[in-house]
C-alpha positions as CSV (number, residue, x, y, z in Angstrom):
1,X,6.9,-22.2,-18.6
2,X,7.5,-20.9,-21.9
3,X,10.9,-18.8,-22.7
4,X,10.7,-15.3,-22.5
5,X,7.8,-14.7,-19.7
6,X,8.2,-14.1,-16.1
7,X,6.5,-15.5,-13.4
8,X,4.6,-13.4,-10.8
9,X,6.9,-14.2,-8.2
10,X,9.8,-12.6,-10.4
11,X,7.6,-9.4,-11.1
12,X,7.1,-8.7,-7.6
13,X,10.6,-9.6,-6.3
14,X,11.6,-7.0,-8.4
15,X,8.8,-4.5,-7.3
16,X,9.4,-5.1,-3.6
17,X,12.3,-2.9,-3.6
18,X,10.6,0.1,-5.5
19,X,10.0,3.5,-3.7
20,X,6.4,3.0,-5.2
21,X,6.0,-0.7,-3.6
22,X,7.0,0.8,-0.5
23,X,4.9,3.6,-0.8
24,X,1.8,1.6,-1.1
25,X,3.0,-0.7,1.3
26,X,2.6,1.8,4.1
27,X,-1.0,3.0,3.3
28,X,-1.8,-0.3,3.0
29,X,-0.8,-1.2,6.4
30,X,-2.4,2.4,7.8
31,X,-5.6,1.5,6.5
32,X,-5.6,-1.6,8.2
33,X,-4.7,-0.4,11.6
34,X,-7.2,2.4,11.3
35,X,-9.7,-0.1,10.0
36,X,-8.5,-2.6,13.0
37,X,-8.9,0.3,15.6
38,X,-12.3,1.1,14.6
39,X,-14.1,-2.7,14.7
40,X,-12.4,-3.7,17.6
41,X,-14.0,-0.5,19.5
42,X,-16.9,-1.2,18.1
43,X,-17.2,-4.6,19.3
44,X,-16.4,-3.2,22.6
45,X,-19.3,-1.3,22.8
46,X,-21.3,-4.1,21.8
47,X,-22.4,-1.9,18.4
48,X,-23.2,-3.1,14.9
49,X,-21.8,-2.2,11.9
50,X,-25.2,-0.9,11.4
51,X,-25.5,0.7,14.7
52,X,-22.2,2.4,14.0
53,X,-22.8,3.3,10.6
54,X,-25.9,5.1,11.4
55,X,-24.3,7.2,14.1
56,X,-21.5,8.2,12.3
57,X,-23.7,9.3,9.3
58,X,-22.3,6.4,6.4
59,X,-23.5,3.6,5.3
60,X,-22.7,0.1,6.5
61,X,-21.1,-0.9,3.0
62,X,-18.9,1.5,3.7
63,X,-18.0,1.0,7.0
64,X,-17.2,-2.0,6.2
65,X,-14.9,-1.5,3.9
66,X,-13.1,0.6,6.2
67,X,-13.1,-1.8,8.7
68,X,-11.4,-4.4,6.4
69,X,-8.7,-2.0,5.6
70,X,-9.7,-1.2,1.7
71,X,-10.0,2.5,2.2
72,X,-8.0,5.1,3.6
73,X,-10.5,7.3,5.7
74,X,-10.9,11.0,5.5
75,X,-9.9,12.9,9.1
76,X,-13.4,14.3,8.6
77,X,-15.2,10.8,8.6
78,X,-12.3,9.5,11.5
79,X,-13.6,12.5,13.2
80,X,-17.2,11.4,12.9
81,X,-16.7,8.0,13.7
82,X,-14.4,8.7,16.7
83,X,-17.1,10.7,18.2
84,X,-20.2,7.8,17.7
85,X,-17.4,5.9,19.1
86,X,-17.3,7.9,22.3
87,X,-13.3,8.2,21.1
88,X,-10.4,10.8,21.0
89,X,-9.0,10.8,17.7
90,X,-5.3,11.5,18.1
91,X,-3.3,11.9,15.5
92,X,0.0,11.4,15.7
93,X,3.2,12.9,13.5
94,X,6.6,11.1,14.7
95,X,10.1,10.3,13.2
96,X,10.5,7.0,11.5
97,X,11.6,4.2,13.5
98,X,14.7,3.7,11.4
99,X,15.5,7.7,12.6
100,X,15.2,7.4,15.7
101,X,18.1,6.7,18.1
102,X,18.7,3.0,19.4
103,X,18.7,3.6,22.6
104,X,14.5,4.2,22.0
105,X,12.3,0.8,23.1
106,X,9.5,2.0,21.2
107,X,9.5,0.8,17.2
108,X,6.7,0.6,14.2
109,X,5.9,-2.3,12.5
110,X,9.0,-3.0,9.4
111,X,8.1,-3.7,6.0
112,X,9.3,-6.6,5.1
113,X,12.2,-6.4,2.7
């Protein structure tokens, strides 16, 4: 390693702890327990990406990359997809875990510091 340049690892050890980081951190992880949500109730119903695509009205391409967590979906197109899903789409607006009292069981996943 030459003098004066940082490794990644030194970059992003410094990054981790930015509001930013954090920030993406958390849509990151939404997009891939929406994405998670949506192909394992597909597979329930025994329905192809295809299959699904087509009665959600999008294309499989993107589907897809929904599925695998890359996009962050629109309520719209959650809406849509919840219904050729024969789904509720709840939506849910609660107090951090962090917030809430320690006497509550219940906890979201922690970002790793």
């Amino acid at each position: 390693m030459t003098a004066g340049h940082t490794t990644y690892e030194q970059l992003a050890s410094q990054r981790r702890h930015t509001a930013a980081y954090r920030e993406g951190y958390a849509e990151a992880q939404r997009a891939c327990l929406i994405g998670q949500a949506v192909r394992e109730r597909r597979l329930a119903l025994g329905l192809s990406q295809v299959e699904l695509a087509a009665r959600a009205g999008m294309t499989q391409p993107a589907l897809s990359r929904l599925e695998a967590g890359s996009v962050i979906p629109t309520i719209p197109l959650l809406d849509r997809i919840s219904t050729a899903l024969d789904a509720d789409l709840i939506v849910e607006i609660a107090p951090h875990a962090r917030r809430m009292s320690t006497t509550t069981t219940a906890r979201s996943p922690q970002m790793p510091k």
